[in-house]
PALO-448967 format. One record per residue (C-alpha): residue in three letters; y, z, x. Coordinates in steps of 0.001 Angstrom, whole numbers, plus 500000, padded with zeros to 6 digits. Example, Ala and Ser with C-alpha at 12.3 -4.5 7.8 and 13.67 -1.06 7.14 Angstrom:
// residues 2
ALA495500507800512300/SER498940507140513670/
This chain:
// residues 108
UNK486559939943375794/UNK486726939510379767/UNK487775943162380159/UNK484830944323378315/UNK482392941963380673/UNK484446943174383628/UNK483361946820382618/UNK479819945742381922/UNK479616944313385539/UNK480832947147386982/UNK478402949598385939/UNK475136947046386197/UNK473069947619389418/UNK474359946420392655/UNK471207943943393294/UNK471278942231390038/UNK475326942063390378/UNK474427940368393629/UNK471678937841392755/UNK473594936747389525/UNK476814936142391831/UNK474401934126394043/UNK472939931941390732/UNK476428931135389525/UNK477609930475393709/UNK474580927609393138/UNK475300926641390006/UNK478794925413389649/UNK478278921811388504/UNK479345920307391543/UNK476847919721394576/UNK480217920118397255/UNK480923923998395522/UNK477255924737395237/UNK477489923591399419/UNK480270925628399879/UNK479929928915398259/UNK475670929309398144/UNK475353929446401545/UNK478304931941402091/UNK477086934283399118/UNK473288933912400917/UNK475425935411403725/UNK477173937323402901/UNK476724938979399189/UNK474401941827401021/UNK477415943621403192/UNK480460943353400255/UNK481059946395398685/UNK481492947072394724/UNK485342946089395027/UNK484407943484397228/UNK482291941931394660/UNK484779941977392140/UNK487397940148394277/UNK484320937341394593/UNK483793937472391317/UNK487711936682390278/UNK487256933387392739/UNK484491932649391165/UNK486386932406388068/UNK489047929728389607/UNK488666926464389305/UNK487096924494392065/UNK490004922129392768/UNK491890925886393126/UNK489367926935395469/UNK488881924058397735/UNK493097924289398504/UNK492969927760399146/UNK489707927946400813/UNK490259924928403395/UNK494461925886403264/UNK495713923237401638/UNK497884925832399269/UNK498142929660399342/UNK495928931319396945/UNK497945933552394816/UNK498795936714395707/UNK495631938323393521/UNK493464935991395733/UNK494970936786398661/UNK492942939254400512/UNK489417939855402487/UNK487106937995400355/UNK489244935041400681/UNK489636935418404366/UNK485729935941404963/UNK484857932738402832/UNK487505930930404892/UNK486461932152407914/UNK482545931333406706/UNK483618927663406330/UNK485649927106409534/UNK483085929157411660/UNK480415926229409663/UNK482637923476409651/UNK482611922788406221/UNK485684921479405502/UNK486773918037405019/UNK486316916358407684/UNK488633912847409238/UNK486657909814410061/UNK488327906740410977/UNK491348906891408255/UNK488874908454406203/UNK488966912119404787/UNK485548912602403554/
């Protein structure tokens, strides 16, 4: 069934492609994803390219938990995650400082 949405996507107009990745980057169910990955898809959804958009899309499919270690490098994503998208979202949230952040002996 996913191959048969993957080839739907593929073909469906770059815009709507684009504002539907941005929906489900704001939508994840949890306000610290929504933080994370809306503002980088605002950013930076207009300059990926059709591949590019399908390597999004695959993160998007992860789990947050998955994300968050691979995102702020608490674990290497897997090699099928490994590559530009993943370093421009890292490289979104370092250059923003959204990471956790150590306060006190706190990690909020």
């Amino acid at each position: 069934m996913r191959n048969i949405e993957s080839q739907a996507t593929v073909r469906e107009h770059p815009d709507i492609r684009r504002k539907r990745l941005l929906f489900r980057c704001w939508h994840r169910g949890t306000q610290e994803s929504d933080l994370i990955l809306g503002p980088f898809a605002e950013d930076s959804l207009k300059t990926l390219d059709g591949d590019q958009l399908g390597r999004f899309e695959a993160l998007l499919d992860c789990t947050d938990p998955d994300l968050f270690d691979w995102i702020f490098g608490v674990s290497d994503p897997p090699p099928e995650h490994d590559h530009d998208v993943m370093q421009l979202l890292r490289g979104f949230c370092s250059e923003r400082h959204c990471g956790p952040r150590q306060i006190g002996q706190h990690r909020i």
